[in-house]
The first five atom37 places (N, CA, C, CB, O) and aatype in JSON, in Angstrom:
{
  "aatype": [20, 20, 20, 20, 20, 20, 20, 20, 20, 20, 20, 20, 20, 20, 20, 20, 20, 20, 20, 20, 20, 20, 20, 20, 20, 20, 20, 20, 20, 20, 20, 20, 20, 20, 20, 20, 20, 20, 20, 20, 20, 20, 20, 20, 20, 20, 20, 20, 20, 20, 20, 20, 20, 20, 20, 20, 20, 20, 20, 20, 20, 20, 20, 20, 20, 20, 20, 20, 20, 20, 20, 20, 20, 20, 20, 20, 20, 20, 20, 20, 20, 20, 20, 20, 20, 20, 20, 20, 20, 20, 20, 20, 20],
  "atom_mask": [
    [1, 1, 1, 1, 1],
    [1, 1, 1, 1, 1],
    [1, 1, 1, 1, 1],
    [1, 1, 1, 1, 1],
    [1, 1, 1, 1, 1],
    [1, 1, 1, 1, 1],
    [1, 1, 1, 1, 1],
    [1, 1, 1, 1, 1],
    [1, 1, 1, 1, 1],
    [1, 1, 1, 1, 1],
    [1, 1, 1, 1, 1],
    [1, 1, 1, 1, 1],
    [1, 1, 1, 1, 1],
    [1, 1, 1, 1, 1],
    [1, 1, 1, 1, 1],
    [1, 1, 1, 1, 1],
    [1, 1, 1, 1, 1],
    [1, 1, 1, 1, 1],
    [1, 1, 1, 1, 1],
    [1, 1, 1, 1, 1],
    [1, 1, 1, 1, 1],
    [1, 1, 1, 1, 1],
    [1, 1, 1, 1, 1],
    [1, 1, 1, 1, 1],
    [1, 1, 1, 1, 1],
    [1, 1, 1, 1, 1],
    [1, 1, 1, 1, 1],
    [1, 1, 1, 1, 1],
    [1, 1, 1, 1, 1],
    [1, 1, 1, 1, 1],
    [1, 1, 1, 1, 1],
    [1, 1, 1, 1, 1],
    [1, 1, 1, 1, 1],
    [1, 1, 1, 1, 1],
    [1, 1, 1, 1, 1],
    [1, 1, 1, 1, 1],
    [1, 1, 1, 1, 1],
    [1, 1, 1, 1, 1],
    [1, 1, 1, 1, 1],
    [1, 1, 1, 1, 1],
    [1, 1, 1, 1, 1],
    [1, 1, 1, 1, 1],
    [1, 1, 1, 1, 1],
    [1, 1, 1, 1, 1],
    [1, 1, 1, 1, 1],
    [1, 1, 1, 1, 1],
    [1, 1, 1, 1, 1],
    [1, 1, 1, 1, 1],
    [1, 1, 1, 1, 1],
    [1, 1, 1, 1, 1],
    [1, 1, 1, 1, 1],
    [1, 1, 1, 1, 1],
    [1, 1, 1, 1, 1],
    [1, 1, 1, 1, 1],
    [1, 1, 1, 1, 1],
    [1, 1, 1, 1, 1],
    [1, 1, 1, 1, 1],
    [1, 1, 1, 1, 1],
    [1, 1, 1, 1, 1],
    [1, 1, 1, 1, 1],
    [1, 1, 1, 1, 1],
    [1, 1, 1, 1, 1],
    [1, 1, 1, 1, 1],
    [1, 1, 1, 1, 1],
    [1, 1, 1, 1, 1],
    [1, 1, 1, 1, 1],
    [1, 1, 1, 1, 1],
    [1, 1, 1, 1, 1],
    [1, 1, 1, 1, 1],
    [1, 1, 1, 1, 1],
    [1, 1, 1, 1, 1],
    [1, 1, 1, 1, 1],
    [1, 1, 1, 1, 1],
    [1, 1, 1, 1, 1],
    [1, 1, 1, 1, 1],
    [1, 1, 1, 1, 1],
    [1, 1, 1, 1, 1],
    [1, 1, 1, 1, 1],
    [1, 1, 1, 1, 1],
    [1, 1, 1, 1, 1],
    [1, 1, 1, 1, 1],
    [1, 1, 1, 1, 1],
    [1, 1, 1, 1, 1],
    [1, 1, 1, 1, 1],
    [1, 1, 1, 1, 1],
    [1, 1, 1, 1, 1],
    [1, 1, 1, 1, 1],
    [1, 1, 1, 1, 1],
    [1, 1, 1, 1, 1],
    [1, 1, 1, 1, 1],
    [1, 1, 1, 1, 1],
    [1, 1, 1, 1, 1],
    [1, 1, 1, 1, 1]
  ],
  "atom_positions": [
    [[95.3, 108.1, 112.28], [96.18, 109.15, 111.78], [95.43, 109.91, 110.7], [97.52, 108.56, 111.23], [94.6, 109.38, 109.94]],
    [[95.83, 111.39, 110.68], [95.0, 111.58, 109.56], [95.3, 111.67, 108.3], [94.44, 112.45, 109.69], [96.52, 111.69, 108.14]],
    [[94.68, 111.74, 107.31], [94.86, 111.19, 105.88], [95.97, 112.65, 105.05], [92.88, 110.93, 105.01], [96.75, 112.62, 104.1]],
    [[95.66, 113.43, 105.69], [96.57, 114.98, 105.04], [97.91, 114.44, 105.73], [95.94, 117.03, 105.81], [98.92, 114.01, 105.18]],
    [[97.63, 114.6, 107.11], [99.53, 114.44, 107.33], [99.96, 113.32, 107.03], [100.19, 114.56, 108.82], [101.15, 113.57, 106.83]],
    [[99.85, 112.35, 106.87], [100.12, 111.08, 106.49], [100.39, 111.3, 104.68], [98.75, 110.0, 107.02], [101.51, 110.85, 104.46]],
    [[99.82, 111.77, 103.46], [100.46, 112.21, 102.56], [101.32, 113.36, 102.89], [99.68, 112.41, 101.67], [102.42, 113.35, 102.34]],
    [[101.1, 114.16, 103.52], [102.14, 115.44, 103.8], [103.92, 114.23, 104.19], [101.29, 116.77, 105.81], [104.95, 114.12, 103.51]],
    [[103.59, 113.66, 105.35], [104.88, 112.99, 105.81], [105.7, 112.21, 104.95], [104.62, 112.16, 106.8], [106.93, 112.2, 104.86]],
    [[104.71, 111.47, 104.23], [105.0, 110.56, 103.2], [105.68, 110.59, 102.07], [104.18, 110.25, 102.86], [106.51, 109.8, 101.63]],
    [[105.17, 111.76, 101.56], [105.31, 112.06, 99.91], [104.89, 111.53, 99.04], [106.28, 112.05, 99.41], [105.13, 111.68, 97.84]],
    [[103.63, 110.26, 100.0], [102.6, 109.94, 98.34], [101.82, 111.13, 98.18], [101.26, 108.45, 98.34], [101.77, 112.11, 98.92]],
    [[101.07, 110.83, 96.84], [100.0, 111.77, 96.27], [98.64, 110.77, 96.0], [100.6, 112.55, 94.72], [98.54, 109.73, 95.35]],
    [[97.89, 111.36, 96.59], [96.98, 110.27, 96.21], [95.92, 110.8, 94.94], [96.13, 109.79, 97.63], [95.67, 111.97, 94.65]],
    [[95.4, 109.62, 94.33], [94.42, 110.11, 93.31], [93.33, 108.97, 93.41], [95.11, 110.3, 91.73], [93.6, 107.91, 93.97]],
    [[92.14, 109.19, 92.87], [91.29, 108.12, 92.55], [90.64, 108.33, 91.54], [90.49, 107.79, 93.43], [90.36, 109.51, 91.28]],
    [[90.08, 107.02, 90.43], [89.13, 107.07, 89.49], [87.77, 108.08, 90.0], [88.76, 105.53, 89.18], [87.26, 108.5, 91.04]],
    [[87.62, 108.12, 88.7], [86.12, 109.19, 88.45], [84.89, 107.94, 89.44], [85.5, 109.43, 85.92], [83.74, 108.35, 89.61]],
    [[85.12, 107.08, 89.77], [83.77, 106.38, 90.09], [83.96, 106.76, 92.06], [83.79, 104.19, 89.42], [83.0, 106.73, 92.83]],
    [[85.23, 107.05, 92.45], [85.7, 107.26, 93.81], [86.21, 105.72, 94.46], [84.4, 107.97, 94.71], [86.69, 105.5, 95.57]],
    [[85.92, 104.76, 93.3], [85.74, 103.43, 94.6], [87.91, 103.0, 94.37], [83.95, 101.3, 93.74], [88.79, 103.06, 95.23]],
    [[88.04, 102.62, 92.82], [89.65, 102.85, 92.95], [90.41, 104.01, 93.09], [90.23, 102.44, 91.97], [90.29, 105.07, 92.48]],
    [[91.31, 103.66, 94.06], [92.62, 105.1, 94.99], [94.12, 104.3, 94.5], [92.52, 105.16, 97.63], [94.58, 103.18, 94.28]],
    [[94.36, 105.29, 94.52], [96.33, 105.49, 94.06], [96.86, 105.86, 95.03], [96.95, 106.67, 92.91], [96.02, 106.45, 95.72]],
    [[97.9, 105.83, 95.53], [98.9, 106.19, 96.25], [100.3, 106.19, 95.51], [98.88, 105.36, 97.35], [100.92, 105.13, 95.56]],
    [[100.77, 107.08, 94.94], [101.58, 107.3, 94.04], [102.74, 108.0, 94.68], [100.96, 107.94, 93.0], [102.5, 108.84, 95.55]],
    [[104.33, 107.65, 94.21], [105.26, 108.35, 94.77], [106.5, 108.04, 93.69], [105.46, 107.92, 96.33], [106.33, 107.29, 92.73]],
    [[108.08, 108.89, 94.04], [109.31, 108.05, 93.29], [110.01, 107.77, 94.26], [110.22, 108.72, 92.21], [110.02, 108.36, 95.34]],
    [[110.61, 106.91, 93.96], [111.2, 106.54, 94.86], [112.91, 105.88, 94.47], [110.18, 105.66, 95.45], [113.01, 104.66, 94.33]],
    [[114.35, 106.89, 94.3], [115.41, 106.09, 93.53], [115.11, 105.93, 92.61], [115.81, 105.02, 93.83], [115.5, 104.84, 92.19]],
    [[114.08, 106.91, 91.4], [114.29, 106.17, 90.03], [113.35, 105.51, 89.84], [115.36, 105.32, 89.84], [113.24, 105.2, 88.65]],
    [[112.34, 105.03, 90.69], [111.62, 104.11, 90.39], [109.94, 104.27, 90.98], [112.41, 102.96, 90.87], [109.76, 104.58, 92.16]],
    [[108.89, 104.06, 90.16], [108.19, 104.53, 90.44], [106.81, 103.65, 91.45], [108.12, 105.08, 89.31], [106.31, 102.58, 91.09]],
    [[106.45, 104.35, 92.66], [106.02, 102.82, 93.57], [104.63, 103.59, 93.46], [106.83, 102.3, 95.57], [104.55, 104.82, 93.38]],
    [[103.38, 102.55, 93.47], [102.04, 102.96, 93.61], [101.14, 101.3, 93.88], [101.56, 103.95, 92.04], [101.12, 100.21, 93.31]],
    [[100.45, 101.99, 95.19], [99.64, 101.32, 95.99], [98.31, 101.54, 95.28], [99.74, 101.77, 97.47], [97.96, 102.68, 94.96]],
    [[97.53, 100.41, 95.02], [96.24, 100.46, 94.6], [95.37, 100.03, 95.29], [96.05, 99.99, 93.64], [95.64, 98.91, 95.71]],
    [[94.3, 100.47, 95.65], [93.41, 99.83, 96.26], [91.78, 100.1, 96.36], [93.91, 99.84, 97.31], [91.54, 101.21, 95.88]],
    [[91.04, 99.69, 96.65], [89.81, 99.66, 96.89], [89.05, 101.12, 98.02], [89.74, 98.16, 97.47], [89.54, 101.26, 99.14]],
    [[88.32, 101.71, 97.74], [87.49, 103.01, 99.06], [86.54, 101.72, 99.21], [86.42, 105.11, 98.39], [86.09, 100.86, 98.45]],
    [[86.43, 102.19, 101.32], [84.88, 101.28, 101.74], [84.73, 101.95, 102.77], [84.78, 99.52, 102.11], [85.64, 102.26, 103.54]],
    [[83.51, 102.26, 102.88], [82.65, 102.79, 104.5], [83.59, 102.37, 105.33], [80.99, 102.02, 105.06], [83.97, 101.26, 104.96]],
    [[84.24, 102.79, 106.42], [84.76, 102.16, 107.38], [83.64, 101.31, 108.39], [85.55, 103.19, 108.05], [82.42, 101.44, 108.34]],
    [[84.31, 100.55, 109.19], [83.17, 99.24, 109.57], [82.63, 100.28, 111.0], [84.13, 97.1, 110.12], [83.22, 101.27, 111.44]],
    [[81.52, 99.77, 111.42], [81.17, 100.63, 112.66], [81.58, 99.81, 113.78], [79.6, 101.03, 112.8], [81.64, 98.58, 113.81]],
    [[81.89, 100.75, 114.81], [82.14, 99.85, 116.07], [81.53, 98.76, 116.8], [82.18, 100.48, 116.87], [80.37, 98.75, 117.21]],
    [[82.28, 97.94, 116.91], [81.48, 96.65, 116.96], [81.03, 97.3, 118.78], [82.66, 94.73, 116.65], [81.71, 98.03, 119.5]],
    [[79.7, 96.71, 119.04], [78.75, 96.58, 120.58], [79.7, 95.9, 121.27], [77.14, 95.64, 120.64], [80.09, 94.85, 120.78]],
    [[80.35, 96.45, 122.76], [80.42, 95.3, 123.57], [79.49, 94.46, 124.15], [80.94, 95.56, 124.36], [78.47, 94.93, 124.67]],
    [[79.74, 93.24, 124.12], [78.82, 92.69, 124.69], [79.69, 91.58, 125.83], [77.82, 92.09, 123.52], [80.67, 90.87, 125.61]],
    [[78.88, 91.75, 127.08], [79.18, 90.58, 127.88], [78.48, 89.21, 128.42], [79.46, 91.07, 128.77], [77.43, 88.85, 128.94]],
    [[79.75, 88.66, 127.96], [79.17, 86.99, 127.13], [80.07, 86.11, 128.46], [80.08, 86.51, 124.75], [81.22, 85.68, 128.41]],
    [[78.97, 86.03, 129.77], [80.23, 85.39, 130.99], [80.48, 83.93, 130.35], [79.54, 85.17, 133.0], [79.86, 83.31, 129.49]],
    [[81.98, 83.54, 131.33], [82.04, 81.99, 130.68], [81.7, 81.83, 129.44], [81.21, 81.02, 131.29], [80.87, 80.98, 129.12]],
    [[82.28, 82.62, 128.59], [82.51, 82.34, 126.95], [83.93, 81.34, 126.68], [82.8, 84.04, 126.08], [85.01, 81.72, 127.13]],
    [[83.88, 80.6, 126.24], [84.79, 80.22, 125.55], [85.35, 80.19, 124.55], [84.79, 79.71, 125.6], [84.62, 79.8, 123.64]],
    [[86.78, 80.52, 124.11], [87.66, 80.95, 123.37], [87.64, 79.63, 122.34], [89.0, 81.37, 124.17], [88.08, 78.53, 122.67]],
    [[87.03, 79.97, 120.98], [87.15, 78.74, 119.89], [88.65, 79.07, 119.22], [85.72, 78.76, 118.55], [89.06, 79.89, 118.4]],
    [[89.32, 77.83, 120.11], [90.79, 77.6, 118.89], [90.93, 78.35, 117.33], [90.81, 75.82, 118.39], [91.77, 79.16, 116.94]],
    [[89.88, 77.78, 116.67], [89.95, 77.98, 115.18], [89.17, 78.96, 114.77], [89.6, 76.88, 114.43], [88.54, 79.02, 113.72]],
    [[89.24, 79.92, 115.83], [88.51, 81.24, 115.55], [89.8, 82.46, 114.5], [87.99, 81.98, 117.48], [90.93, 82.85, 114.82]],
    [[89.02, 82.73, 113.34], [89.97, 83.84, 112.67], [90.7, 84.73, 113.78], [89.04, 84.88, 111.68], [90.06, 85.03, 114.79]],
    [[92.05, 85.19, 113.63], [92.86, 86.05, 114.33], [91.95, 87.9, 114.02], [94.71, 85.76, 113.57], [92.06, 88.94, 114.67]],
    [[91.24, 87.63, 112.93], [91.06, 89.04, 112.41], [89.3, 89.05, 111.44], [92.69, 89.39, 111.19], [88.84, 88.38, 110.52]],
    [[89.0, 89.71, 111.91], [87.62, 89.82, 111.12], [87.47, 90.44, 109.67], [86.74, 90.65, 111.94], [87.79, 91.45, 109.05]],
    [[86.89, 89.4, 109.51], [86.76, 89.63, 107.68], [86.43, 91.34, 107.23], [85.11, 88.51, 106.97], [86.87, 92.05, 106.32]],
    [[85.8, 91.5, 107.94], [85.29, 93.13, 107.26], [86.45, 94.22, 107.64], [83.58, 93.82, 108.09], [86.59, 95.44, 107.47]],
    [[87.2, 93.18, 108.24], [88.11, 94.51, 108.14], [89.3, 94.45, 107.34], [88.62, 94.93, 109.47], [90.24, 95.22, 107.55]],
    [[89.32, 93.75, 106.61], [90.23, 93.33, 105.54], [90.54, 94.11, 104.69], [89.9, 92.42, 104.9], [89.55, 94.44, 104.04]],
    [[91.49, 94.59, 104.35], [91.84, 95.54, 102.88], [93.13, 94.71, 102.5], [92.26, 97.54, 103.13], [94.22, 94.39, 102.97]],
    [[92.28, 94.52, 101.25], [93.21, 94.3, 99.56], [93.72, 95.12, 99.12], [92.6, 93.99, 98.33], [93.11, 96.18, 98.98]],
    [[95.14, 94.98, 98.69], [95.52, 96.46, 98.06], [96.99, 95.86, 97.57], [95.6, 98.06, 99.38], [97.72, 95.03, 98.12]],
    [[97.18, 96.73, 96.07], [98.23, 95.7, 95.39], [99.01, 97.24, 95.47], [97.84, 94.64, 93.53], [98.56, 98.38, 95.6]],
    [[100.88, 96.49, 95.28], [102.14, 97.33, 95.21], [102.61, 97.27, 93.76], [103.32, 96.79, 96.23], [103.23, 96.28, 93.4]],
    [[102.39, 98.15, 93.01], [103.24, 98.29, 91.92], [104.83, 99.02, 92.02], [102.4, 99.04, 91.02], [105.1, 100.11, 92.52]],
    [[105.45, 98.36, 91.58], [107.19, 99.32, 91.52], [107.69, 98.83, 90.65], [108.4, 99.27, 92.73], [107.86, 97.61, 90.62]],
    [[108.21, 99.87, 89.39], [108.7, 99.8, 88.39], [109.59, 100.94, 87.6], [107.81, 99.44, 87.9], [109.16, 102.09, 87.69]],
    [[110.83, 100.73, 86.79], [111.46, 102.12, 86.95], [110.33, 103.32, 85.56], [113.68, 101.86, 86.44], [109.37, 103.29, 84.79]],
    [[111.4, 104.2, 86.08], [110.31, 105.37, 85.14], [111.24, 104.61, 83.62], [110.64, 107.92, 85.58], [112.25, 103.96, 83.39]],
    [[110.06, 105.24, 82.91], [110.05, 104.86, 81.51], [109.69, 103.06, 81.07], [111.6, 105.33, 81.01], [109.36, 102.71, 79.94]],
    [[109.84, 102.3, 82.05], [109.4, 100.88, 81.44], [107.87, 100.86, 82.32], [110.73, 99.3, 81.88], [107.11, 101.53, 83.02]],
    [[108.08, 99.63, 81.75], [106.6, 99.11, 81.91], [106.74, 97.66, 82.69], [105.79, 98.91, 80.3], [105.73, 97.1, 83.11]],
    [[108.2, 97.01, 82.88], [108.85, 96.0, 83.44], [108.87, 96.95, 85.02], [110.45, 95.51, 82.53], [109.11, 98.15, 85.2]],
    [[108.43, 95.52, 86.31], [108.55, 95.46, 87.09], [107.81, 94.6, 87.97], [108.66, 96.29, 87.15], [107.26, 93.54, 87.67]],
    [[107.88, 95.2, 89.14], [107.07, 93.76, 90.35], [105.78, 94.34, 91.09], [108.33, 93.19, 91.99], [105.5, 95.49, 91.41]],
    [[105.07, 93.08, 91.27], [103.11, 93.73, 91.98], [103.86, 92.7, 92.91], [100.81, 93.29, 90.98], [104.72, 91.83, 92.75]],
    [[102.89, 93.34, 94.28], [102.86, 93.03, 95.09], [101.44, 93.05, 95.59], [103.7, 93.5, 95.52], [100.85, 94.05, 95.99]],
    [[100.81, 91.41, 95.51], [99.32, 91.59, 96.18], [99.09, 91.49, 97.6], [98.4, 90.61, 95.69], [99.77, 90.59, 98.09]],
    [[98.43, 92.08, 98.38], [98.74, 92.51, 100.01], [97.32, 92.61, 100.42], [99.68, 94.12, 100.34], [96.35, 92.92, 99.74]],
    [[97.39, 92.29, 101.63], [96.0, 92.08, 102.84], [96.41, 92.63, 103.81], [95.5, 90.59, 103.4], [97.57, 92.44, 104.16]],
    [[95.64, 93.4, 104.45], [95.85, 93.73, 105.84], [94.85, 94.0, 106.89], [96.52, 94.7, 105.84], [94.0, 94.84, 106.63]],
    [[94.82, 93.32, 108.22], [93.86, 94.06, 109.0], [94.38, 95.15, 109.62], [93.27, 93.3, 109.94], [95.5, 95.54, 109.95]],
    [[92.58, 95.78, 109.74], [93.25, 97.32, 110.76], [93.32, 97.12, 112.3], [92.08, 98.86, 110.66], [93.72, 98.03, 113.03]]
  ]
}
């Protein structure tokens, strides 16, 4: 999806530190103010297919590959305090 309509739809605003690597996702929401923090990274390159006959499927193989992991914490708290709840969050793409 792309990154304009996706703030356009949304009604976050996004911002990031002067270094580019921390991003905001900032919005209100009822009074209360919600912002997603998180980390910028190269996106990963497409992994090669490769055909691997009679491979076998390891049980205790991760559901999701590490590099594609994003950390990214939920702040929501009302306007004017400084009281409220984080939410620390993982997700694969």
């Amino acid at each position: 999806e792309d990154a304009a309509a996706f703030l356009d739809e949304s009604g976050f605003e996004f911002f990031e530190e002067k270094n580019g690597l921390t991003c905001y996702l900032r919005k209100e929401v009822d009074g209360r103010k919600v912002e997603v923090q998180f980390m910028a990274r190269q996106p990963s390159p497409e992994p090669e297919e490769e055909e691997q006959p009679n491979q076998e499927v390891d049980s205790n193989m991760d559901m999701y590959d590490e590099n594609d992991v994003c950390d990214f914490s939920v702040f929501i708290y009302r306007n004017g305090s400084e009281k409220g709840v984080i939410f620390d969050c993982s997700t694969n793409e």
